[in-house]
C-alpha positions in Angstrom: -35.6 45.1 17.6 -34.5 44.0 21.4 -31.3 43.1 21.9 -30.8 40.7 25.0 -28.3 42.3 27.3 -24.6 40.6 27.8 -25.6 38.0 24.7 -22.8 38.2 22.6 -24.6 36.3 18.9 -21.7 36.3 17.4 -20.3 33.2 20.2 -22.3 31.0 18.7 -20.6 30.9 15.0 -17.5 29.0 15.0 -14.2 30.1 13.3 -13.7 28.8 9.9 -10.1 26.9 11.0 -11.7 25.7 13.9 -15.0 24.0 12.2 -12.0 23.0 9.6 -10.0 21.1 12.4 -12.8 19.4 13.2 -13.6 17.7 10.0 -9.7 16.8 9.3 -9.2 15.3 12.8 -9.8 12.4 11.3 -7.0 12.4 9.4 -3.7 11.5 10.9 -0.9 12.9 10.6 1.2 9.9 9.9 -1.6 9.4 7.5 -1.2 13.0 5.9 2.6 13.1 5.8 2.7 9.5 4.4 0.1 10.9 1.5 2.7 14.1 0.7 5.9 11.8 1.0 4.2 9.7 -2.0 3.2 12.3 -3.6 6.9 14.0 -3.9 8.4 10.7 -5.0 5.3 9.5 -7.2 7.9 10.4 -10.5 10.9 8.3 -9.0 8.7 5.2 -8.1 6.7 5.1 -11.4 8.8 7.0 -13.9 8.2 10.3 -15.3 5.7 9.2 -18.6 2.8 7.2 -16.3 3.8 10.2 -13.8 2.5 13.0 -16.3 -0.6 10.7 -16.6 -1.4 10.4 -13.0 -0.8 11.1 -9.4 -1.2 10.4 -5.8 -4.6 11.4 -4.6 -4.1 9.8 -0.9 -3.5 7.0 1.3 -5.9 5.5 3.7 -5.4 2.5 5.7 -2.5 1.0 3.6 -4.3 1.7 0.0 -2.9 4.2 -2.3 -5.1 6.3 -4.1 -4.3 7.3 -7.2 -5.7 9.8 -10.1 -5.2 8.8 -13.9 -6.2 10.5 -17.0 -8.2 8.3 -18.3 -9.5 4.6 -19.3 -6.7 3.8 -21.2 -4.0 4.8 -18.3 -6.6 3.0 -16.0 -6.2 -0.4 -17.5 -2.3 0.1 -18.1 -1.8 1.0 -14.5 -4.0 -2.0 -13.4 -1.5 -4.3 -15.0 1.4 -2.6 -13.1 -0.3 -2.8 -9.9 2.0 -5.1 -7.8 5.1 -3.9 -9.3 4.2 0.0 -8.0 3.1 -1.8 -5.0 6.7 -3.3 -5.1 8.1 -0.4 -5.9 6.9 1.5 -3.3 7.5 -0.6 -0.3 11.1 -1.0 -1.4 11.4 2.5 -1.8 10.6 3.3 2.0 10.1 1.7 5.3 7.5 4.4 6.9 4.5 2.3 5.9 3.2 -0.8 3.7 1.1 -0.3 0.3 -1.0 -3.2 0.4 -2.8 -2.6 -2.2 -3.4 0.6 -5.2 -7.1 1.7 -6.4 -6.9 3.9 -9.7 -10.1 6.0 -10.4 -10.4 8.3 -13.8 -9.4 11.4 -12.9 -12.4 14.1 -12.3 -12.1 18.0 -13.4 -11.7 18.1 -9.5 -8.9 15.3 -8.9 
């Protein structure tokens, strides 16, 4: 096999944390801290029964996205939008809900 002199092949592969930072540069920080901040005080805003039945998945662009465990908790939660929504923006001042999607929780959510 001939090996090209001074090619090192390995400076073509890209770190894992640097091909990683690429694909969550994307997400801002505000947007990232905002998501955890949520997520900590998901069991204050909504109380710790619909708490055991869902959580925060993220925030993007001033919509909360959140996990529930199933139909039932979906349609529950639905009627309790605006008071979360409520409860949320009166909770903090970092950012505005304006609005909450709930999506059945998957075996990976």
């Amino acid at each position: 096999m001939k090996q090209t002199q001074g090619t090192d092949r390995s400076a073509s592969f890209s770190s894992l944390a640097e091909v990683l930072k690429k694909q969550l540069d994307h997400i801002t920080n505000e947007q990232f801290s905002s998501s955890v901040s949520l997520q900590k005080q998901w069991v204050k805003i909504v109380g710790p029964t619909i708490a055991g039945h869902s959580h925060v998945l993220y925030l993007k662009k001033n919509t909360l996205f959140v996990a529930v465990n199933n139909s039932t908790w979906l349609n529950e939660l639905g009627f309790m939008k605006e008071s979360i929504i409520d409860k949320i923006n009166n909770t903090q001042t970092q950012y505005t809900i304006d609005d909450v999607v709930f999506k059945i929780r998957t075996q990976t959510s």
